[in-house]
C-alpha positions in Angstrom: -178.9 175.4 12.1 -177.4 172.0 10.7 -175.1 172.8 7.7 -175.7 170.9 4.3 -172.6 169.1 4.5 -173.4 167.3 8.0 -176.9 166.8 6.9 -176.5 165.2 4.2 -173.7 162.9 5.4 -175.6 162.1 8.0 -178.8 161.2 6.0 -176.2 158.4 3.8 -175.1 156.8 7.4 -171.9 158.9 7.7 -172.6 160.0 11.4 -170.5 159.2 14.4 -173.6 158.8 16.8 -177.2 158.0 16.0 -179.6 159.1 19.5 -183.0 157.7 19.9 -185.2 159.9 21.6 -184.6 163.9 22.4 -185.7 163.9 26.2 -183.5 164.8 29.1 -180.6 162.6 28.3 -180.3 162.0 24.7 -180.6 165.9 24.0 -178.1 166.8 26.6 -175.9 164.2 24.9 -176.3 165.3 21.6 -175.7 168.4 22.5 -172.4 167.8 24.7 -171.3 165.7 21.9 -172.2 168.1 19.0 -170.2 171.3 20.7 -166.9 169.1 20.7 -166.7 167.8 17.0 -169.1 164.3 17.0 -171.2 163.9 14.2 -174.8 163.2 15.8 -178.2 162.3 14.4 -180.9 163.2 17.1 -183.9 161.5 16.3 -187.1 162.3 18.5 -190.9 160.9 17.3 -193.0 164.7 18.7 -191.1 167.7 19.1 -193.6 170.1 20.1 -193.6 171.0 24.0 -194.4 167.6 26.0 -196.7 168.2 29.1 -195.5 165.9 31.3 -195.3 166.2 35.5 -192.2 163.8 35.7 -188.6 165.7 35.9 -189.5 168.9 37.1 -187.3 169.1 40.2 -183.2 169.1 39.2 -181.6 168.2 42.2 -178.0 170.5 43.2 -176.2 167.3 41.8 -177.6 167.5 38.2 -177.5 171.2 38.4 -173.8 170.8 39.0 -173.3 167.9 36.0 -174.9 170.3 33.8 -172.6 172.8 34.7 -169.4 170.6 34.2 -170.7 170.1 30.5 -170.6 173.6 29.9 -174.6 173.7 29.4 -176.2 175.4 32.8 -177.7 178.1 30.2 -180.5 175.8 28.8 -181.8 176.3 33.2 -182.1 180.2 32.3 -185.2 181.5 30.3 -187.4 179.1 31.4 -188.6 180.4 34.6 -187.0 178.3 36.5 -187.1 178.3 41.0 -184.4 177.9 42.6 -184.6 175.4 45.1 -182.2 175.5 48.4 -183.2 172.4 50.5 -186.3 170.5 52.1 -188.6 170.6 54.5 -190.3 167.4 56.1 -193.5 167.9 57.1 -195.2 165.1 59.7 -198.6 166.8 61.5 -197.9 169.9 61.7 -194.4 169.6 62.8 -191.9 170.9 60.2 -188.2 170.3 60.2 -186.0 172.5 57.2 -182.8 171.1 55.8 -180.5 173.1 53.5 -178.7 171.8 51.0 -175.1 171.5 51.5 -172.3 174.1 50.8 -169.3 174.3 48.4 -166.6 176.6 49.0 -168.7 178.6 51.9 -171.7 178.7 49.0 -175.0 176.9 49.4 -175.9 174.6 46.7 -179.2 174.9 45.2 -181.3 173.0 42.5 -183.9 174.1 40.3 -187.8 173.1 39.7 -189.3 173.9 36.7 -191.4 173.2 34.1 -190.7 170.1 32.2 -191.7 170.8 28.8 -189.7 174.4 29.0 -186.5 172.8 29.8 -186.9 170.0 27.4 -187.0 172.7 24.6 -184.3 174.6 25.9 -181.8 171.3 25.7 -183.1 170.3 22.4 -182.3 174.0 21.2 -178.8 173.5 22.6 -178.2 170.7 20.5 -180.3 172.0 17.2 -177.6 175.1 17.6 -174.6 172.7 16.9 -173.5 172.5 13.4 -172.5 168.5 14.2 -176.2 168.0 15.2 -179.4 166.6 13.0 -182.5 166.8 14.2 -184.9 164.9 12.9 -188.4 164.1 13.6 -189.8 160.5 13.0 -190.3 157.4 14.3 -187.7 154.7 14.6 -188.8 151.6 13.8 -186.2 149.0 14.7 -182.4 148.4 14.4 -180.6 147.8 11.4 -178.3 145.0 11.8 -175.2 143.1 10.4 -176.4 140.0 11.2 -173.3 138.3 10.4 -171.1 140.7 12.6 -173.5 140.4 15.8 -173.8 144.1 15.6 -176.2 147.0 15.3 -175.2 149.7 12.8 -178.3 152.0 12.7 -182.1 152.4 12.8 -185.0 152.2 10.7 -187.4 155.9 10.9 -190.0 157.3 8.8 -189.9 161.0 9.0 -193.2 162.6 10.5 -194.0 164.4 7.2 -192.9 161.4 5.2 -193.9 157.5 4.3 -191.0 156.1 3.6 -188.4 154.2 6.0 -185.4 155.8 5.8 -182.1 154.3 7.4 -179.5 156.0 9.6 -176.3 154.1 9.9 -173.7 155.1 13.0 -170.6 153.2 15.0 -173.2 153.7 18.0 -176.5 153.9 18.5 -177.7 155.5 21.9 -181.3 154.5 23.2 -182.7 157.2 24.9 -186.3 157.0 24.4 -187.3 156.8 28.2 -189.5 154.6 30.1 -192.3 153.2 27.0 -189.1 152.7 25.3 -189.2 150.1 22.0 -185.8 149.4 21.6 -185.0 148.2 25.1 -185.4 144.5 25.2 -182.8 143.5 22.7 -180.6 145.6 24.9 -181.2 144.8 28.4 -182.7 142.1 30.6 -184.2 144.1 32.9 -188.0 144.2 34.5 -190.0 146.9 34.8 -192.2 146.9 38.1 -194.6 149.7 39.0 -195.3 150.5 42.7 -198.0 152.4 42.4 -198.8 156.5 41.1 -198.6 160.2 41.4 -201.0 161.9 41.1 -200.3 165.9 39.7 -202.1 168.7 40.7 -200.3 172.5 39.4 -201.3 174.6 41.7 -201.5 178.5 41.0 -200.5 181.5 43.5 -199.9 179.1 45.9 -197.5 180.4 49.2 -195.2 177.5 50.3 -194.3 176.8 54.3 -191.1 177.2 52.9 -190.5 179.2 50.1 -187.7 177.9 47.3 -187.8 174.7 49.0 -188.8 171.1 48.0 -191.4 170.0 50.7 -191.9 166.2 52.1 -195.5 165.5 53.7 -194.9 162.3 55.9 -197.1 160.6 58.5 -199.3 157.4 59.1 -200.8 157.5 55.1 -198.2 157.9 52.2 -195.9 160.7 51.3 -196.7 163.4 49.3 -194.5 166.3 48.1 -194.7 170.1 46.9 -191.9 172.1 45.2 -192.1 175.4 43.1 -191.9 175.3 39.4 -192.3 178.7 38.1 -192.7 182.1 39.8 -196.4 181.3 40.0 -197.0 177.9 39.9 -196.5 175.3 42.7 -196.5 171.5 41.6 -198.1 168.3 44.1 -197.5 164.7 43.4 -199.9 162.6 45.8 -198.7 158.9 46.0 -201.1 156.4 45.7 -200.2 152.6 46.5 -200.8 149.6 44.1 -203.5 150.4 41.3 -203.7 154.1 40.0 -207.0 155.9 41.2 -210.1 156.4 39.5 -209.8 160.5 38.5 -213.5 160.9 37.3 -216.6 161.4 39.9 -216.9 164.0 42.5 -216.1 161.5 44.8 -212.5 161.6 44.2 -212.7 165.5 44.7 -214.0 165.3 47.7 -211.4 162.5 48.8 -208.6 164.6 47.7 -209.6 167.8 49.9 -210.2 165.6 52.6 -207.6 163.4 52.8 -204.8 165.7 51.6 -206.3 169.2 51.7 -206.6 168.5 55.3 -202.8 167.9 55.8 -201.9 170.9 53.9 -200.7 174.3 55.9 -203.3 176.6 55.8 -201.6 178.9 53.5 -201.6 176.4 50.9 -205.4 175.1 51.3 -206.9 177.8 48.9 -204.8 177.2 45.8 -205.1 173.4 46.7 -208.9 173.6 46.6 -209.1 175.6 43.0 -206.7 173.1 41.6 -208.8 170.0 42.5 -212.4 172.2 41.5 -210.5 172.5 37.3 -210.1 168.4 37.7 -206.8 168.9 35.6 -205.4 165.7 37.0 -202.1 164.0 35.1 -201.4 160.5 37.0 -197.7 158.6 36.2 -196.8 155.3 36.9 -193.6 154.9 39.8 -191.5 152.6 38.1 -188.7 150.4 39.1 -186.0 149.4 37.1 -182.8 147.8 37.9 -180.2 148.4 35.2 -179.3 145.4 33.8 -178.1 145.5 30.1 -176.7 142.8 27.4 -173.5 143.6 25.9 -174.5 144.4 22.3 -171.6 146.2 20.3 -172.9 149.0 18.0 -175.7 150.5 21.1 -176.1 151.1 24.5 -178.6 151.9 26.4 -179.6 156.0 28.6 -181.6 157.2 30.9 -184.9 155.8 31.8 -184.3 153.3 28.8 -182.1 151.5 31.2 -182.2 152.6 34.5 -185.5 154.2 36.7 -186.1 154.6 40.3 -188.9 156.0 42.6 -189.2 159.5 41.8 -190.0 160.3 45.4 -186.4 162.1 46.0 -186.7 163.7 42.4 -182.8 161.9 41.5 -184.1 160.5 37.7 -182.6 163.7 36.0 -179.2 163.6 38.0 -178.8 159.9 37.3 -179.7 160.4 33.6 -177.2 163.8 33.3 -174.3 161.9 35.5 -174.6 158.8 32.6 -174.3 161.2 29.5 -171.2 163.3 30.9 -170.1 159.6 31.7 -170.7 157.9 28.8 -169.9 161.1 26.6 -166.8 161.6 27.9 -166.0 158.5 27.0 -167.0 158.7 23.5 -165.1 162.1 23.1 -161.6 160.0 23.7 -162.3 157.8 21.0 -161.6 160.4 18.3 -162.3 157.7 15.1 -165.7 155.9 15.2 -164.5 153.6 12.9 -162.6 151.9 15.4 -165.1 149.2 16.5 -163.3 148.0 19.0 -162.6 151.7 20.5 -166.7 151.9 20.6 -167.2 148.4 21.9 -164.8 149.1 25.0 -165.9 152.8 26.0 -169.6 151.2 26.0 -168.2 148.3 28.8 -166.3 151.0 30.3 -169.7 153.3 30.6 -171.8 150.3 32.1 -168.9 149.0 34.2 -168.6 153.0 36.1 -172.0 154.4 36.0 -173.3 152.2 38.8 -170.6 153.2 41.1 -171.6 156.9 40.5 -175.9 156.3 40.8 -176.3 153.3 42.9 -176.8 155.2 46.2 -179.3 157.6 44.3 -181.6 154.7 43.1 -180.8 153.3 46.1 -181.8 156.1 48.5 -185.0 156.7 46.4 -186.9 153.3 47.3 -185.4 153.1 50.9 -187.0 156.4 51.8 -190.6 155.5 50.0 -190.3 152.1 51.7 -189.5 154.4 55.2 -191.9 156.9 55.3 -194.7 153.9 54.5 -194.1 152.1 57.2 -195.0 154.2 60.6 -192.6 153.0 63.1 -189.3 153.7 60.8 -190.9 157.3 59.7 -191.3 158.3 62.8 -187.9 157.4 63.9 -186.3 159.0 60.6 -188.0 161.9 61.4 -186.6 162.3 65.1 -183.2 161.1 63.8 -183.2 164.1 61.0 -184.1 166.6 63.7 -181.1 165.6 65.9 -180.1 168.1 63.4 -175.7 168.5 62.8 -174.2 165.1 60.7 -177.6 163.6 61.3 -179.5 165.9 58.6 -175.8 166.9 56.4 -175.3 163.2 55.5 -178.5 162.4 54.3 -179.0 166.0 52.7 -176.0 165.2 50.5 -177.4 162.0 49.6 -180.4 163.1 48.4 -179.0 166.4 46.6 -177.1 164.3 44.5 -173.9 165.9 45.9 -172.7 163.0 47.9 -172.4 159.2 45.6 -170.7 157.4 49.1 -172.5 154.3 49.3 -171.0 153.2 52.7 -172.1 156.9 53.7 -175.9 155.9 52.9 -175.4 152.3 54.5 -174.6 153.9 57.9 -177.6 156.4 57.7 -179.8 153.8 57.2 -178.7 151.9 59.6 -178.3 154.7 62.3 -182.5 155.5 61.6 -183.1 151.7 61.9 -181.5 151.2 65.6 -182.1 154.7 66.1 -186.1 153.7 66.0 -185.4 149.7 68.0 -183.8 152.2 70.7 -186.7 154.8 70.8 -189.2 151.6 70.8 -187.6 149.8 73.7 -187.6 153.4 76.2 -188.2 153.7 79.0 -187.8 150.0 80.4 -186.9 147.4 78.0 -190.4 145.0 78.5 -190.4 142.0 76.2 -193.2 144.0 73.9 -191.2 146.5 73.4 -188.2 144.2 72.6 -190.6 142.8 70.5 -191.3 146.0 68.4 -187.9 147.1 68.2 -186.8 143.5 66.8 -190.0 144.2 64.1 -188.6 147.8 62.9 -185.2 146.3 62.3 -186.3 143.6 60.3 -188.6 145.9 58.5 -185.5 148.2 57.7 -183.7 144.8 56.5 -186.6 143.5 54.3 -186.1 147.7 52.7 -182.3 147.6 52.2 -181.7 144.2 51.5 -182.7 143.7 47.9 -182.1 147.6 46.8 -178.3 146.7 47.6 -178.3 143.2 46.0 -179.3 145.1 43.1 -176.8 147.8 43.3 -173.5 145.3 42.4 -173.0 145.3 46.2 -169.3 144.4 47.7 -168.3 141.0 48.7 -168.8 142.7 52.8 -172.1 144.0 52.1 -173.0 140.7 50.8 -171.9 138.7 53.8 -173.4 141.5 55.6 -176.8 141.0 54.2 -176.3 137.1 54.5 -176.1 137.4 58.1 -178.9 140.1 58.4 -181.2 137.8 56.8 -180.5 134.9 59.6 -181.0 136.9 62.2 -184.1 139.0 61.0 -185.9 136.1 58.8 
């Protein structure tokens, strides 16, 4: 419950932090915020449940940045799985990898349901005196034109007409990947590789039980994780333009072309979810984070920053930038101190890269691997070497591990790992051939993921050189 004093100052502009959008990352930073002292208004456009089948997997790493902001209770309630690791999946053959350990205690993340959790963090910041909730539509930024700053939004409540104004030192857009406030903040572009396709299956006995699950081979990846005690969750990838769900058709595809790859245990509840055709398809979008410096907001989340979602790292990206950014914000003490605000928001933008580039990184590469047939198989026998061969990568993934040069020399290792398997027995000049064709296919993968990333001047010449030698 808000107290009258903080809402009404906040309704006549005298907030510390305005928040656009009440998702994963603005109500985890309104909440964070609100528990030490900041003044925040929280405004969100719907806040009934969302059904949604994006960010239902929390990897160990955003389990853990929950944890460091003193909010790992909004996971409890909620029916949430735990999840201990991965198993990859390619015909038949199935390889499990834990996640990794801290102080002799396996890590673990959590799946769930979306809209559940989602609730639980926008309770968690509705129980902070500091906070305001409010539901409406923002309509645009208001500005001091003169100052080259934004000091607030434009809203109309959901029960009312009227615009309203909300005035703040620092407005944080949060409202995730449709957002409407993005372009005047960032001069990024949006590209869309193709769709998932969600199917929630029921009763449904997993290979490996409390454990994310990869399904790799010649067509694309699809995945299975639990998120509840009876309900199992499967994201199908389809390439380029999203499918046509209606027809029997499609059914009939589906139980053929995926159904078929499915353990046996898992073919039953597969079957029933594709006979209630209660299909929810999302777009896999791309977006490098590339924002304007504009003092008075910054930019959150998918607003500014979205990856392929096949390693489920969205969440741990988005909770890594508000501990980042609110930490940050929390040193400032007076908001009046424009200059304070300007310079933690450069400081946030300048950092966060350093802590998420090898997760948005890692996310494409793999996609990009287990598409292409000669590096999947080779990433597959390199994983079941087993030892530093699985931990590295592991702790990439979880979100545990943010070492860059660490995710550079797994990638490579897979790529010469699969030139070497291509050339054995006898090195003929086919098979010189091929293994010359998988490393450039690993270069044409890396190559612009890193140049987006804010790479090193080594990597750079590194890159240079790669692209001489594998045109």
């Amino acid at each position: 419950m808000q107290t009258d004093s903080i809402s009404s100052s906040i309704k006549t502009g005298r907030c510390d932090v305005c928040v656009v959008g009440a998702g994963v990352a603005g109500a985890t930073l309104a909440a964070y915020l609100g528990r030490r002292g900041v003044r925040v208004a929280l405004i969100e456009r719907d806040l009934s449940e969302p059904k949604k089948i994006v960010g239902e997997l929390l990897q160990p790493g955003g389990v853990l940045e929950l944890e460091r902001m003193g909010l790992a209770s909004v996971l409890e309630g909620i029916d949430a799985q735990p999840v201990e690791g991965y198993a990859l999946i390619n015909d038949g053959v199935q390889l499990r990898i834990p996640y990794p350990e801290s102080s002799g205690k396996p890590l673990s993340g959590r799946g769930f349901r979306y809209g559940r959790f989602i609730q639980n963090l926008r309770r968690a910041a509705e129980d902070s005196p500091n906070v305001t909730v409010i539901e409406g539509r923002v309509r645009g930024f208001v500005e001091d034109v003169s100052a080259g700053r934004v000091v607030g939004v434009r809203y109309v409540e959901r029960t009312e007409n009227r615009e309203q104004a909300i005035l703040a030192p620092l407005t944080v857009v949060c409202d995730g990947c449709v957002s409407s406030l993005r372009n005047k903040l960032c001069n990024s572009e949006k590209k869309v590789s193709g769709y998932f396709l969600g199917l929630l299956l029921e009763d449904c006995r997993l290979p490996c039980p409390n454990h994310g699950h990869v399904f790799i081979g010649n067509d694309s990846p699809f995945l299975s994780y639990p998120v509840s005690s009876r309900h199992v969750r499967v994201l199908i990838d389809f390439p380029g333009r999203m499918p046509k769900l209606k027809g029997e058709a499609f059914g009939h595809s589906l139980l053929d072309q995926v159904g078929g790859r499915l353990p046996q245990e898992m073919r039953a509840a597969f079957a029933a979810a594709v006979a209630k055709r209660d299909f929810q398809a999302m777009p896999n979008i791309v977006m490098h984070a590339n924002p304007a410096q504009v003092p008075g907001a910054v930019l959150l989340g998918d607003s500014l920053n979205m990856r392929h979602p096949l390693t489920g790292g969205g969440m741990t990206v988005a909770l890594t930038d508000v501990r980042t950014l609110g930490n940050l914000l929390l040193q400032i003490g007076d908001f009046s101190r424009e200059e304070k605000v300007s310079e933690a928001v450069r400081s946030y933008y300048a950092y966060r890269h350093k802590l998420n580039a090898t997760i948005n990184i890692l996310a494409s590469a793999l996609y990009g691997v287990f598409t292409q047939p000669d590096l999947n198989e080779a990433c597959f026998a390199y994983l079941q070497r087993g030892g530093k061969y699985a931990a590295g990568p592991i702790a990439l993934l979880s979100g545990i591990s943010r070492d860059i040069r660490l995710l550079i020399r797994h990638f490579a290792a897979v790529a010469w790992f699969g030139a070497y398997r291509a050339v054995k027995p006898l090195p003929t000049p086919a098979r010189v051939f091929k293994a010359y064709c998988i490393l450039r296919q690993a270069i044409r993968i890396i190559d612009p993921l890193l140049a987006a990333e804010y790479p090193t001047f080594g990597t750079r010449m590194a890159l240079k050189l790669a692209r001489i030698v594998f045109p």
